[in-house]
C-alpha positions as CSV (number, residue, x, y, z in Angstrom):
1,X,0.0,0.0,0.0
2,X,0.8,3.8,-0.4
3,X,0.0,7.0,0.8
4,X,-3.0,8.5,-0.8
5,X,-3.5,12.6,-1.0
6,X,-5.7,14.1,1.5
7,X,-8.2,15.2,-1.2
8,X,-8.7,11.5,-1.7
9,X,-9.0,10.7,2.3
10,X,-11.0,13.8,2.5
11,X,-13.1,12.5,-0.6
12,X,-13.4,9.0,1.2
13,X,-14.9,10.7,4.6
14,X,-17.3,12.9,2.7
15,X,-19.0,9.9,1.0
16,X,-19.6,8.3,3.5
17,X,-22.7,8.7,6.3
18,X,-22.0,6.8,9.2
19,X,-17.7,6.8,10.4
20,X,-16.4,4.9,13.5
21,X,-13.0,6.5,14.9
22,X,-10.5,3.7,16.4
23,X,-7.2,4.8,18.1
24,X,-4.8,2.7,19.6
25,X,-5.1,1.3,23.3
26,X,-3.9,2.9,26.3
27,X,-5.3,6.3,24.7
28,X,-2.8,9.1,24.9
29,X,-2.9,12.6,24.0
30,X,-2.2,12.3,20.3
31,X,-4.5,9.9,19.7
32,X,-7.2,11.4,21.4
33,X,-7.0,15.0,20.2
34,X,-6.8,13.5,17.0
35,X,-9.8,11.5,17.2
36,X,-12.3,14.0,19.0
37,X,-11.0,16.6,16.6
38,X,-11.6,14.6,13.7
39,X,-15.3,13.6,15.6
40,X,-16.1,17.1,15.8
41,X,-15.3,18.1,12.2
42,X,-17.6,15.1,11.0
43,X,-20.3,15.9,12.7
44,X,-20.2,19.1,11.7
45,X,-20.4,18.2,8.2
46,X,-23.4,16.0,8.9
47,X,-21.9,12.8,9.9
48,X,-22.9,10.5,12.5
49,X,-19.2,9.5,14.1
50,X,-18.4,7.8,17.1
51,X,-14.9,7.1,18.5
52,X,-15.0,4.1,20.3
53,X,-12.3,3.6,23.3
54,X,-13.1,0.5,25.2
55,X,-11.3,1.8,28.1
56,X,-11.9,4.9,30.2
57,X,-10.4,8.4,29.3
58,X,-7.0,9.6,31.4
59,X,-8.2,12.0,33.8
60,X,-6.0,14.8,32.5
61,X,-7.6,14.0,28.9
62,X,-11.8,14.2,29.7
63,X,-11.3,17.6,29.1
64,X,-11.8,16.8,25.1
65,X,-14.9,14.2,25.9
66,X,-18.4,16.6,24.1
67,X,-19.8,12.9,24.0
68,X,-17.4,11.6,21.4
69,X,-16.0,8.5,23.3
70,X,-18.1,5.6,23.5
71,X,-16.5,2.6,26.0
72,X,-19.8,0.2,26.0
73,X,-20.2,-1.4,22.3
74,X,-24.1,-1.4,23.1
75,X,-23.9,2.3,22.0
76,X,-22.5,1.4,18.7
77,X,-24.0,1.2,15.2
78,X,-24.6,-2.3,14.2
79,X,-21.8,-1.5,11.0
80,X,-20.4,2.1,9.9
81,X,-19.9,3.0,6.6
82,X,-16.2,4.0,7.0
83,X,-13.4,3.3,10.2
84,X,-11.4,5.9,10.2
85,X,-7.6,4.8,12.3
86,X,-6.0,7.7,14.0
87,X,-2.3,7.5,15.7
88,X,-2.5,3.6,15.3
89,X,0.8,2.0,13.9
90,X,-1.3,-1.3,13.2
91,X,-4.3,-3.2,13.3
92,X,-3.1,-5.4,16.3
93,X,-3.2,-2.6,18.3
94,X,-6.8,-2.5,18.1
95,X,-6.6,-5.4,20.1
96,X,-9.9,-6.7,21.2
97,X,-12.0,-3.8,18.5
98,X,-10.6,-5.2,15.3
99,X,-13.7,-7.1,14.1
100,X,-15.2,-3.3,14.4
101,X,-12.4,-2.5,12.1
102,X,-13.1,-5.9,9.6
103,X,-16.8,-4.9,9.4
104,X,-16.4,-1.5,7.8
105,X,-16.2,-1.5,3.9
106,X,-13.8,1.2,3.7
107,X,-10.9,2.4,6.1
108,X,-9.0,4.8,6.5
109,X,-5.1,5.8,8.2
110,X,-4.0,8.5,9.3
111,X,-0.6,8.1,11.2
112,X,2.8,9.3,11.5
113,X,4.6,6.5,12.8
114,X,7.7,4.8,11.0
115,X,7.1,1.3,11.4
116,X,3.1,2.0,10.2
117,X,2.6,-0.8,6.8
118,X,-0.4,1.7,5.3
119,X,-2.6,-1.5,5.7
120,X,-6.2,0.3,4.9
121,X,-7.4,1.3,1.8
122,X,-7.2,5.6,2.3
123,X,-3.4,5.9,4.1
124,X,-1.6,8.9,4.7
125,X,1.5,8.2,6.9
126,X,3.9,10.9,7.9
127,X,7.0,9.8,9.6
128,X,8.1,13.2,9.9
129,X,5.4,14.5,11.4
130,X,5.7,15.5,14.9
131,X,2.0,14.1,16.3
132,X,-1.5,12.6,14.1
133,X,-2.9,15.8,15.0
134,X,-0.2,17.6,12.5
135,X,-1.6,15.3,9.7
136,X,-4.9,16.0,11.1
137,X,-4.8,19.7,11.0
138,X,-3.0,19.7,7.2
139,X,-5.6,17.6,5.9
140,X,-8.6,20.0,7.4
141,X,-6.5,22.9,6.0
142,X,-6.1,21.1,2.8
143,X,-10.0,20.2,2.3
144,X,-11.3,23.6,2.9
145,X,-13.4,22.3,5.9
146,X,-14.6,23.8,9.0
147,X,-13.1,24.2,12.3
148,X,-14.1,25.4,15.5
149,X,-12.1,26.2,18.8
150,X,-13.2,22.4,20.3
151,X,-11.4,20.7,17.4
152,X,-8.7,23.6,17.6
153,X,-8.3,22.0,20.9
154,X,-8.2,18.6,20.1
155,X,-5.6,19.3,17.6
156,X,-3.3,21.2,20.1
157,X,-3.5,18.8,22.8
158,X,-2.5,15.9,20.3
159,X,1.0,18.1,19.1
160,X,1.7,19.4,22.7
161,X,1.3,15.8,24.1
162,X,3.0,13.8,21.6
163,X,5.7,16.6,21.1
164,X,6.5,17.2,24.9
165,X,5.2,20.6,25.0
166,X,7.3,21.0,22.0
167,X,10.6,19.5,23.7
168,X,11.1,16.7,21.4
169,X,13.3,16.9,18.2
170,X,10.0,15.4,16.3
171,X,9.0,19.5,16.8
172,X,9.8,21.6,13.5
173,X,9.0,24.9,12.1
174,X,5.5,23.6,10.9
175,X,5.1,22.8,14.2
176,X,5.0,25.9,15.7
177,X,3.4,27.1,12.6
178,X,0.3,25.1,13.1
179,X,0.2,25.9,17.1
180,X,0.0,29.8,16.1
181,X,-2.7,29.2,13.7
182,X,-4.6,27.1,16.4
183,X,-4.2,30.1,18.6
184,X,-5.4,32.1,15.8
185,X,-8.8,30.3,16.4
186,X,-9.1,31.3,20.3
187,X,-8.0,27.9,21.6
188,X,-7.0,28.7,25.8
189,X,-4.0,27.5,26.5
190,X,-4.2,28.2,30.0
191,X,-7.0,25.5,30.1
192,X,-5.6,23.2,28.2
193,X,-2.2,23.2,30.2
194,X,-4.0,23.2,33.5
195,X,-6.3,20.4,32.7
196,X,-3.7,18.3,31.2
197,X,-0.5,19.4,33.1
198,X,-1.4,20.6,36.4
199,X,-4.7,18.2,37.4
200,X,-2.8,15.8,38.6
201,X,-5.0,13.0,41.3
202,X,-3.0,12.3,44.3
203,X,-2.8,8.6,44.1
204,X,-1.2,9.2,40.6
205,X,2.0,10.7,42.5
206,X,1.1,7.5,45.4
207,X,2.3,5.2,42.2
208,X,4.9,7.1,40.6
209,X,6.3,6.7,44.6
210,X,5.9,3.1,44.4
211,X,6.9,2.2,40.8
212,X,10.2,4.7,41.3
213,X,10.9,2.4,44.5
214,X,12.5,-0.5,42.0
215,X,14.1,0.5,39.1
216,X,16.6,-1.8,36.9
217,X,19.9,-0.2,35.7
218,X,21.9,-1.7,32.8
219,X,25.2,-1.3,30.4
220,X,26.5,0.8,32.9
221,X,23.5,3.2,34.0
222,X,23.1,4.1,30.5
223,X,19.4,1.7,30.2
224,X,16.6,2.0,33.0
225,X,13.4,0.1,33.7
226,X,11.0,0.3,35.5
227,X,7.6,-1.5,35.9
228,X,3.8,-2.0,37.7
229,X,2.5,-5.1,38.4
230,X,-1.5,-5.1,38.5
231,X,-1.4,-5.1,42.5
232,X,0.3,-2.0,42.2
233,X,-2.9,-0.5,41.1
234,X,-5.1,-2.0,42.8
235,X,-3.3,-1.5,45.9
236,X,-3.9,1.9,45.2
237,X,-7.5,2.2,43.6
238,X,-5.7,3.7,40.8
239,X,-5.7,3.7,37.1
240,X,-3.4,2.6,34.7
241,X,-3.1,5.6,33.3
242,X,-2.2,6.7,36.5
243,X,1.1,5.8,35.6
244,X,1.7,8.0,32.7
245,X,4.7,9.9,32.8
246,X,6.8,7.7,34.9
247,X,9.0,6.7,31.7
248,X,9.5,10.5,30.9
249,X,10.6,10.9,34.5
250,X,13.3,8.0,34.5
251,X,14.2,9.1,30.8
252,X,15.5,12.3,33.1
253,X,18.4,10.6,34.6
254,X,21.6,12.0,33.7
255,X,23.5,9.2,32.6
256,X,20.2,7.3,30.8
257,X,20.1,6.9,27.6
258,X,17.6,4.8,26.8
259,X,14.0,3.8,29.2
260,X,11.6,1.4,29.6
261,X,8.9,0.9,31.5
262,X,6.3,-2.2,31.6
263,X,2.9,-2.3,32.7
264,X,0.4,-5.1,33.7
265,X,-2.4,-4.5,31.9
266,X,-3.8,-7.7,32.7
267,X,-2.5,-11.2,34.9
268,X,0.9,-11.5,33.0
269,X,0.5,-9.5,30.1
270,X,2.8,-6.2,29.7
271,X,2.4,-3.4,28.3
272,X,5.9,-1.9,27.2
273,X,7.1,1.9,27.1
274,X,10.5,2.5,25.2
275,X,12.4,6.1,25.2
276,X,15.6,7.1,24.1
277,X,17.5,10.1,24.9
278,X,19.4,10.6,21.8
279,X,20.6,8.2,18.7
280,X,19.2,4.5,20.1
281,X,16.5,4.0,17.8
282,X,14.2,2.4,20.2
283,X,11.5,1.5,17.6
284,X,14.1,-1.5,16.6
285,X,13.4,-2.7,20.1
286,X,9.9,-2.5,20.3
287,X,9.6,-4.5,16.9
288,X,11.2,-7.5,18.8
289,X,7.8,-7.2,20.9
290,X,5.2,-6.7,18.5
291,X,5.0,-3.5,18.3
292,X,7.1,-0.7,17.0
293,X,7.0,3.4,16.9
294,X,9.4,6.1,16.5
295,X,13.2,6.3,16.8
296,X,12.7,7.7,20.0
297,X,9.1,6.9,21.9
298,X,8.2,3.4,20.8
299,X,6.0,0.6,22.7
300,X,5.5,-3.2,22.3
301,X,3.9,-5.9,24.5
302,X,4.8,-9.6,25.6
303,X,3.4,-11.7,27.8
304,X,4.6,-13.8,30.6
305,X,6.0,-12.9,34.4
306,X,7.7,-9.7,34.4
307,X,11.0,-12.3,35.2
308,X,10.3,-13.5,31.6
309,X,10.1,-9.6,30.4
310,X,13.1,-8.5,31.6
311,X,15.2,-12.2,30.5
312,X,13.8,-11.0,26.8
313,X,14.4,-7.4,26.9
314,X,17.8,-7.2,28.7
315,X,20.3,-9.1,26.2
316,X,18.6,-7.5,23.5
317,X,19.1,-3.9,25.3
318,X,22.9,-5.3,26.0
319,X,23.3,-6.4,22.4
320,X,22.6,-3.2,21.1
321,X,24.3,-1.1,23.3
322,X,27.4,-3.3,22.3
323,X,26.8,-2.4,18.9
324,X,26.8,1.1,19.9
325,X,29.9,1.0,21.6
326,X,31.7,-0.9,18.6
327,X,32.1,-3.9,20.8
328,X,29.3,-6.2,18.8
């Protein structure tokens, strides 16, 4: 498959009546400022669009929620005309809502990550692109259509997320382009930043407490894990999500180059978190668990005891710091 122009995706969504939005699991930022923005332009064109989750919101992300995000499949159309993939690399990360993809007659992908196969029929796959909501935003721009300060805002919360409030070297001119022209439209950043930034629960910092407690280091402090076991949360009462930002915050350590962090989303099954700092391209790594990414924020998943995760990951970590190092 290739990448198709956005009048052609745009051409695609206008034909069609009914559209069901699918992101990847463990919703972040990206994928839902892409997908309510996208749910907001629809409907405003006449479209009835749901964006089906599965899985609660993050707390700091229910700010976008104008009765887009459907968890219970009871509130779903018995078959939409068109699924429309936002920030999803593949169709295994669906997980348990790909037969919602499989029923649709026409899909589309809108994406900017490298290891992405442009598996539907409509792709348009931007490596370089700094979040989905970039590709998002050009494609809106591109098809003349309408949009309001509540997709304005789904876009922005998609690039500041996905681009580390603009800390990451996926952040380009365009970039900061598109964030002046979304101020240009009235978006409040102050509410955006406060809601997703500063709204923190206190049982999220509880577990950030506990996971920091046992960390792994490797190839001479350079690689870092870090991980949750279920209990952990429900120890706590808390969410999964409540555990966002821990591999940012071990990413931090001087001498790191490279972090992971695994999380149990369910009795022995991980979820893994890969960053890297600067030339490690980390997507390599995730690939070797299913999943893939970017050179530098990638995730896979493996099942197993986390004894079993960390027998898998580590040569493979050590191997390619080797290589690194000239000592392969």
């Amino acid at each position: 498959m290739k990448n198709n122009t956005f009048e052609e995706i745009a051409g695609a969504l206008d034909r069609a009546e009914t559209v069901l939005i699918l992101t990847h699991v463990i919703i972040d930022g990206d994928a839902a400022g892409t997908a309510a923005a996208l749910c907001r332009v629809l409907r405003a064109r006449g479209k009835t669009v749901h964006i089906f989750t599965g899985e609660e919101l993050p707390h700091n992300l229910r700010l976008l929620d104008a009765d887009y995000f459907v968890r219970d499949r009871a509130e779903l159309l018995d078959r939409y005309d068109l699924v429309a993939a936002v920030d999803c690399s593949d169709p295994s990360r669906f997980e348990k809502r790909k037969d919602l993809y499989d029923r649709a007659s026409v899909h589309v992908n809108i994406d900017h990550h490298r290891t992405n196969p442009c598996y539907a029929e409509y792709n348009y796959v931007d490596a370089d692109a700094a979040a989905a909501g970039e590709i998002l935003y050009e494609m809106i721009q591109n098809a003349g259509w309408d949009m309001d300060v509540r997709a304005a805002e789904g876009i922005y919360t998609a690039i500041v997320t996905d681009t580390g409030e603009f800390e990451y070297s996926s952040t380009t001119a365009k970039t900061h382009r598109i964030a002046a022209e979304l101020f240009d439209l009235g978006i409040d950043i102050n509410e955006i930043s406060v809601a997703i930034y500063q709204n923190e629960r206190k049982v999220k910092l509880q577990v950030h407490s506990d996971i920091l407690q046992n960390m792994d280091f490797l190839c001479d402090d350079r690689f870092v894990m870090a991980h949750a076991p279920a209990q952990l949360f429900e120890k706590r009462g808390a969410e999964i999500s409540d555990s966002d930002g821990v591999i940012e915050a071990i990413r931090g350590i001087d001498t790191v180059e490279v972090a992971c962090f695994a999380k149990e989303i369910a009795p022995d099954e991980w979820k893994l978190g890969f960053r890297s700092k600067y030339d490690i391209d980390v997507s390599a790594i995730a690939e070797e668990f299913g999943g893939g990414g970017h050179r530098k924020a990638a995730g896979g998943s493996m099942h197993g005891s986390i004894a079993d995760v960390k027998a898998c990951l580590y040569p493979k970590v050590e191997a390619v710091f080797r290589e690194k190092d000239g000592r392969a």
